[in-house]
N, C-alpha and C positions, 0 to 999 in steps of 0.2 A: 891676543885677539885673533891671531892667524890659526892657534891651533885649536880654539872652540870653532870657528870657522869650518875647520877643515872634520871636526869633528862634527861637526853639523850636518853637512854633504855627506860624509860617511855614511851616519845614519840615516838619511833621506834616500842614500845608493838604494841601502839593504830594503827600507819600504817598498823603492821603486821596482827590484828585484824580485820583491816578493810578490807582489801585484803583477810584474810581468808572468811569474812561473802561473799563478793562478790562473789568468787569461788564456797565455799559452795552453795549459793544461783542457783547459774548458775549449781552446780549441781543437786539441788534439780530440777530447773527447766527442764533439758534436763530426770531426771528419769520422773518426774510426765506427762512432757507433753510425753516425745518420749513413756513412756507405753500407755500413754492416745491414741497417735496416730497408734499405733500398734492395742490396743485392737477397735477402729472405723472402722480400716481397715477388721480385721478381721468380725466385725457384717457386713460392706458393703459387705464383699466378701459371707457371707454367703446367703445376699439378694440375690445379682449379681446370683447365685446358684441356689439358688431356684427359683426364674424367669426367670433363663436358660434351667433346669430341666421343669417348667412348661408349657412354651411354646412350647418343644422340646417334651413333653411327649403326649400333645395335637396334634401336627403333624404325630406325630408315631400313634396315636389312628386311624386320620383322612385316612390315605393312607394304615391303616392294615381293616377297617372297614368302610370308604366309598367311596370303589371302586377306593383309590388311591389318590382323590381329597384332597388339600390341603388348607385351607382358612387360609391363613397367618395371615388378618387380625383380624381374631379370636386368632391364637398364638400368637401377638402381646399384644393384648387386656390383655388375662390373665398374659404375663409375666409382662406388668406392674403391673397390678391387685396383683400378690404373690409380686413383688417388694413394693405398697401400704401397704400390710397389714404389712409386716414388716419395716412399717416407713420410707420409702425413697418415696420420691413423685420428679416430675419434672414439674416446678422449686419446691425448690432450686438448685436441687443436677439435675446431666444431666441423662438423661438415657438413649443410645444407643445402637440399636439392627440392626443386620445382620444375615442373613442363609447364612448356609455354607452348603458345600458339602461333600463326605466323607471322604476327607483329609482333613477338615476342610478350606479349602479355601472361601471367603466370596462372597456371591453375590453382586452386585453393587444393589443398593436402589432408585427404582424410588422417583422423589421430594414427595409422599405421602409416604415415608418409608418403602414398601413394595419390597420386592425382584424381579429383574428382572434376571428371569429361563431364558437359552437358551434350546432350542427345544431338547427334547431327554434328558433333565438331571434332575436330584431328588434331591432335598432339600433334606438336612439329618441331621438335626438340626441348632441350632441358637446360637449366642454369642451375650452375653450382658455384656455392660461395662458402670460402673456407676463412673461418678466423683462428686465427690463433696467437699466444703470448710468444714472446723471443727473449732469451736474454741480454744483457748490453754487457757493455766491458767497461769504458771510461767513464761511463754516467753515474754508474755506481758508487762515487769518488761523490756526487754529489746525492745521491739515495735514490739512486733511479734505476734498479733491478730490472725493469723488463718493458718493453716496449707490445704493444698493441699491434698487428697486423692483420686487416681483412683484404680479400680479392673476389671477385667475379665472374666469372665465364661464363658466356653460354650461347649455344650449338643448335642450329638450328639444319633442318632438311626443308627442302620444299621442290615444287616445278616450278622450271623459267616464264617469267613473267617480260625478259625482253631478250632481243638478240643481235648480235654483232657479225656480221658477213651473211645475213641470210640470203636465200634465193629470192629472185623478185616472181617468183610463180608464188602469185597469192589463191588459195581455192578460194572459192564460194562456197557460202554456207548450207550447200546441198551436200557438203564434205562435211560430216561432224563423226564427233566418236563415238557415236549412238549408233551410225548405219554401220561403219566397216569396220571389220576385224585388222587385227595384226598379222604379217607374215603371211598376207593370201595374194593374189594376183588381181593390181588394177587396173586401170587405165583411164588416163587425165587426160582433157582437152577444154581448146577452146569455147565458146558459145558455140558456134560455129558447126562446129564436129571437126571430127579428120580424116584421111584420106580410109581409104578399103583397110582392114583388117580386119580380126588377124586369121589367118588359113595356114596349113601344113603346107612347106615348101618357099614361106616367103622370107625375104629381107628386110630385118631396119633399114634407117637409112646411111647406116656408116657398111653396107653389103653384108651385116652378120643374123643367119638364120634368128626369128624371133624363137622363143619357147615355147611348149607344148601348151603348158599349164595357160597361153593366153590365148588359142584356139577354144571355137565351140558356142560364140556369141553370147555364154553365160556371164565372163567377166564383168563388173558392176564398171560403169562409167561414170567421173566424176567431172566438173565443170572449173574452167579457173581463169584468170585474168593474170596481166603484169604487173608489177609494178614498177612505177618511177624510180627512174636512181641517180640523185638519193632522192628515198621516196616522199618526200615533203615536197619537192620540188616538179616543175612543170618536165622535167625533160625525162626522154622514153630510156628504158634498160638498153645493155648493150650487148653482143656477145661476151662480153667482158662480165659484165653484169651476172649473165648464168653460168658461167663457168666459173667464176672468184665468189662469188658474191657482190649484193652491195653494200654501196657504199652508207654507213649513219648506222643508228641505233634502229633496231623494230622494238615498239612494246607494248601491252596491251592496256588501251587506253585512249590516246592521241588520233589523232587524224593522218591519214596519209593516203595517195594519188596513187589512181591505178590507171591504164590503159583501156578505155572502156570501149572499143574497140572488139566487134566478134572474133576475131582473128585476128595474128599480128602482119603487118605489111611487110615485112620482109623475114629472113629465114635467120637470121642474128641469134634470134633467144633460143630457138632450137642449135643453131651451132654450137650456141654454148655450151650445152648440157652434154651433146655428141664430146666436147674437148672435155668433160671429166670423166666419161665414159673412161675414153683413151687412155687418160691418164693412170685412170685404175689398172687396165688393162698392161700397160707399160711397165707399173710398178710389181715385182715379181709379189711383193710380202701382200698384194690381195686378190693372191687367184684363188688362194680354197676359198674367199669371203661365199657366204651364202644369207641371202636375204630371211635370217631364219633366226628362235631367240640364241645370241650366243654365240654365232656361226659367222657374224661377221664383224669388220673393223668400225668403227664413228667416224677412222680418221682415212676411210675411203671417198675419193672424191666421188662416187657414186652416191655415197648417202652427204642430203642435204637438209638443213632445217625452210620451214615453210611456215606462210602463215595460213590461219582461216579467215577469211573475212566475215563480218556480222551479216553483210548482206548474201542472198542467193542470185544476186545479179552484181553484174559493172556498175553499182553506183560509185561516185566519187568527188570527194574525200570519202576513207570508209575507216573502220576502224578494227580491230582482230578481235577474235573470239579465244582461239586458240592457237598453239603453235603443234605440227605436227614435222615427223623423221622421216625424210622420204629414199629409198633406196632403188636407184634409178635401173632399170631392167636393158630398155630398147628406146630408142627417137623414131618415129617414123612420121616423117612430114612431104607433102610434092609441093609441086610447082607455084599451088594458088596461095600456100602458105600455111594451107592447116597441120595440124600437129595431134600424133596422139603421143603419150607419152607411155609408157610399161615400167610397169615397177610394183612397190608391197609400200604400205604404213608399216614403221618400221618402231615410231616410238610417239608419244602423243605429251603433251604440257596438262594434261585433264589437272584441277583439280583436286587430292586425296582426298576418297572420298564419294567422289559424284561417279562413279560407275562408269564411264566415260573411256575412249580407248585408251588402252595401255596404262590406266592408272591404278594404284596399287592393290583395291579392289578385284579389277580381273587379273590381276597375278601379275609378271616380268615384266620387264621392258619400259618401265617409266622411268624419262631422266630427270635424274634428282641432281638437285645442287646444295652445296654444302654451304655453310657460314659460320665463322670463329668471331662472336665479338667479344671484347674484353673490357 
C-alpha cells in the first residue's frame, strides 16, 4: 500500500514539475520578450524624435531665414534621412509624416505626401509615426514570431504666447509691429513724456554720453505704462521688478493690472533698468554686444521681453496683444520722475505669417520656440 502510495506522489511530482517548467518558461518568455518589446519601442520612438525634431527644425530655419517660404519637400527628405541614419528605413518598417498646425492638428497629404496648406495658414511642424514588426525570442515556443510596434512624434515651432520673468514696462498699443522696424533707434516713455533730449554732448542718467543715432528729433516715440508685480495683483513694480523681472506668468489672454498713472512717482523702475545696464556693462562676455541682427547676446541683461498692451491708453485690467525684445540703449529720467528710455526692438512674438515685426515674413530675428511631444 506504501509503495503505490509513493508511487503515486512520484508521479503527481513529475505533472507538478512539468506544469511548473511551462509556467516558469511562459514567464521567462513574457519578461525577456515584453522587455525586449518595450526597450524597441523606446529606440523607435527615439528615431520617430529625432526625424520629427529634424524636419520640423528645417521648416522653422526655412520661414525664419527664407522669407517665410517652406519647401516641405526638403523636410521630408531629412526626416527620413535622421530616421535612416538611426536604422529605421521604409520598407520594412512604415514611416509616416503629416504637418500639423499650431494645435497640432494635421494637414491632409496630397497622393505625393506633401501637405496641402489652405490659403492664409502656416505649417508649424510635422508628426512622424513609425510602425513596424520585431521579432520575439521566447514567444515563439508558443507561435508568436513577431510582435507589432508603432510610435509618434511630433515637433512643432511657433512664437511665445506667455512669459516667465518679464519686464513690467507694458507699451501701449501705439507700439505695434506694423509702426517700427527692428534694429533702429527708439525711445519709450511715460504718458507723460520725459525730460529734454537727446542733443550732442549729453548724459544718461548713469553720467554715460547718450549715442549719436538718438540725436536729431527724428527718433519715433513710443508710449508705455507699468505693470503690477505680480501683475494680477494690486501692488506697484519695484526696482527689483525692472531689473530681475517679475514676478508670475505673462500670457496672452488674461487680465492683468497696470499703473495707470502718467508718470511713475518715484525713480524705482527706472533704477532698475539703470542696474541691468550695469550689469552688462560689468560683465566682460557683452561688450562687443550690438543691438543689431546677430550682433548681440538674449542672455544680456540689457535685452528684456515686454508686453503690448491691447489698449493705446492706461486702461486697467488690460490684456497683451503682443510680446516684443527690447534692448536697453540709455535711462534718462530727472527729478519729477519722467523717463525716456533708448534702446532698438530687438525681436517681436508676431504671429507666422501676419507681416508683423520681426516675424518670419520680414526675414530674422523672430523667437521661436520649439516643442517634442510624444
Amino acid at each position: 500500500m506504501k509503495k503505490r502510495t509513493r508511487r503515486w506522489q512520484q508521479g503527481q511530482a513529475i505533472v507538478l514539475v512539468a506544469l511548473m517548467i511551462v509556467a516558469l518558461t511562459g514567464m521567462l518568455a513574457l519578461t525577456v520578450d515584453v522587455g525586449s518589446a518595450f526597450q524597441q519601442r523606446r529606440e523607435l520612438q527615439a528615431v520617430a524624435s529625432a526625424a520629427a525634431m529634424a524636419g520640423t527644425h528645417l521648416g522653422m530655419e526655412q520661414i525664419r531665414n527664407a522669407g517665410g517660404t517652406q519647401d516641405y519637400a526638403a523636410q521630408k527628405a531629412v526626416a527620413i534621412k535622421f530616421a535612416n541614419l538611426n536604422g529605421v528605413f521604409s520598407p520594412p518598417d512604415t514611416i509616416t509624416i503629416v504637418w500639423v498646425n499650431a494645435s497640432g492638428t494635421a494637414y491632409t497629404n496630397t497622393g505625393g505626401g506633401l501637405p496641402i496648406v489652405p490659403g492664409g495658414q502656416v505649417v508649424q511642424g510635422m508628426k512622424v509615426t513609425i510602425t513596424g514588426s520585431r521579432t520575439t525570442y521566447m514567444f515563439q515556443v508558443f507561435g508568436i514570431s513577431t510582435v507589432n510596434v508603432t510610435v509618434t512624434a511630433m515637433a512643432q515651432f511657433g512664437t511665445a504666447n506667455a512669459l516667465v520673468g518679464a519686464s513690467p514696462l507694458m507699451m501701449n498699443n501705439d507700439t505695434n509691429s506694423s509702426k517700427i522696424s527692428l534694429y533702429i533707434p527708439v525711445l519709450v516713455t511715460t504718458d507723460s513724456g520725459g525730460p529734454a533730449c537727446c542733443v550732442a554732448g549729453q548724459n544718461d542718467s548713469l553720467g554715460y554720453a547718450i549715442p549719436a543715432a538718438f540725436f536729431g528729433g527724428s527718433v519715433p516715440v513710443e508710449n508705455f505704462h507699468i505693470l503690477n508685480d505680480p501683475p494680477t495683483s494690486a501692488t506697484l513694480a519695484t526696482r527689483s521688478s525692472a531689473s530681475n523681472g517679475i514676478n508670475g506668468t505673462l500670457s496672452i489672454g488674461p487680465s492683468y493690472n497696470i499703473d495707470t498713472s502718467s508718470q511713475p512717482s518715484n525713480d524705482n523702475f527706472a533704477l532698475g533698468l539703470d542696474d541691468r545696464i550695469l550689469r552688462s556693462m560689468a560683465n566682460p562676455v557683452y561688450a562687443g554686444d550690438q543691438p543689431i541682427a546677430n550682433k548681440f547676446s538674449p542672455y544680456n541683461p540689457r535685452v528684456f521681453m515686454t508686453a503690448v498692451n491691447v489698449n493705446s491708453n492706461g486702461t486697467s485690467p488690460t490684456t497683451i496683444f503682443e510680446f516684443l525684445a527690447f534692448y536697453i540703449q540709455f535711462v534718462l529720467y530727472d527729478a519729477s520722475h519722467k523717463i525716456y528710455i533708448g534702446g532698438y526692438w530687438v525681436n517681436s512674438s508676431g504671429v507666422p505669417g501676419s507681416g508683423g515685426l520681426g516675424v518670419p515674413t520680414n526675414g530674422t530675428g523672430n523667437p521661436m520656440v520649439f516643442r517634442l511631444t510624444q
